[in-house]
C-alpha positions, 0 to 999 in steps of 0.5 A: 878061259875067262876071255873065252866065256865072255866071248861066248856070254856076248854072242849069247847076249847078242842073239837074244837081244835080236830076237827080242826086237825081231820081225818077219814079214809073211806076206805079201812073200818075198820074191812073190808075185803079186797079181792084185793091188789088195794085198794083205799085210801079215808080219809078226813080231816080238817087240813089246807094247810097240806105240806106232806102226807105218809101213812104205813103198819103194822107200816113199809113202810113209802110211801109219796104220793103226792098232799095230796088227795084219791089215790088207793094204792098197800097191798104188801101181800108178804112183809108184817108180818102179824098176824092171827084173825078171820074176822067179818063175816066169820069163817076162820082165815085172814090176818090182817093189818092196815093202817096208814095215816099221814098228817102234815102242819109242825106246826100239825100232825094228823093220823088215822088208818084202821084196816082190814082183807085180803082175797086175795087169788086166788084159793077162789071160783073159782076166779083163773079159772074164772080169767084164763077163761076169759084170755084165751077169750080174746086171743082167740078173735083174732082168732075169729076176724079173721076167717071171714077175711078169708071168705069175699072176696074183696068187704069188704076189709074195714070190714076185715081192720077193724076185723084185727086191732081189733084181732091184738089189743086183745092180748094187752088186754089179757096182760093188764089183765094178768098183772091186775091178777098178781098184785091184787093176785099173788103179784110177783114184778118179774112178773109183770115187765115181763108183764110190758115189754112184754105190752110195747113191743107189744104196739109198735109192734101194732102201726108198724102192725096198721100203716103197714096196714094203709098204705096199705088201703091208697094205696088200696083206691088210687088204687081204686080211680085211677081206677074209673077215668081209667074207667071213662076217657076210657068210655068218 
């Protein structure tokens, strides 16, 4: 009888010890299919006051984040080895991976592992032209912002003021985008450093046209200003 309840006391023991120390991964799922290479990491997990936190690849690029918490993390698609199987779902043959976390409190260590597919690339469905398409709109935009710049005559210097930041902006938008495209299905390190530069670089150009034109609305408005009072002092 004794036998039997220490028996029973161990499994007890045992069950509690591993949940104390447990984690779950919750996305990206298991047995997924990932169509981006941005994917948000969120796990939960019962380990106390745990000091450092990593997750890996394919069993390589053994990333630390920081804080211990849900972060959206990058599947670097070109760098990694991946083998072949067959998606839940679908019939084609995917990419497969899986995602280890780690975390430890340096007296435990805990881990869970996602397995999933990757669908990622560009051509599928059309994504690349829509993608491209609406690109190209966004540049476009400016263009048509600025088309009743042309047309409005002096009377709605504040509108046109206004559609003209507004088409300067876009190209920052189409970049960000662009950049946006690269990462999540292009994966080239190279590229998305030149888009990287090339936003740092407009941004700055944008705040020289943004204050370039403000200072010239305040001295169309002090125009105006001084002009009201000339005519005010000329009709008394």
């Amino acid at each position: 009888m004794r036998i039997n309840k220490l028996f029973l006391f161990s499994i007890v023991f045992l069950f509690i010890a591993s949940s104390v120390s447990a984690m779950t991964i919750h996305e990206p799922f298991h047995d997924g299919v990932l169509t981006e290479s941005i994917t948000f990491l969120n796990y939960s997990t019962s380990l106390i006051n745990p000091t450092s936190c990593w997750y890996n690849l394919n069993n390589r690029y053994n990333i630390t984040f920081p804080d211990c918490d849900n972060i959206w993390i990058e599947i670097p698609v070109n760098r990694l080895d991946f083998h072949y199987e067959v998606s839940p779902s679908e019939t084609d043959l995917l990419p497969f991976a899986n995602l280890t976390v780690f975390e430890t409190n340096g007296t435990d260590t805990i881990s869970d592992t996602a397995l999933f597919h990757l669908d990622n690339e560009f051509g599928n469905d059309g994504k690349g032209v829509l993608t491209a398409s609406l690109i190209g709109f966004i540049f476009l935009l400016s263009f048509i912002l600025w088309y009743p710049c042309f047309k409005l005559d002096s009377l709605h210097v504040p509108i046109k003021f206004g559609l003209t930041i507004l088409g300067f902006f876009m190209p920052l938008v189409g970049l960000i985008a662009s950049r946006s495209v690269i990462e999540q299905y292009i994966h080239s390190g190279a590229l998305k450093s030149i888009f990287d530069s090339l936003i740092i670089g407009y941004t700055w150009l944008l705040y020289a046209i943004i204050s370039y034109f403000l200072i010239v609305f305040i001295i169309y408005v002090m125009a105006l200003i001084s002009d009201h009072k000339k005519n005010k002092e000329a009709m008394i």
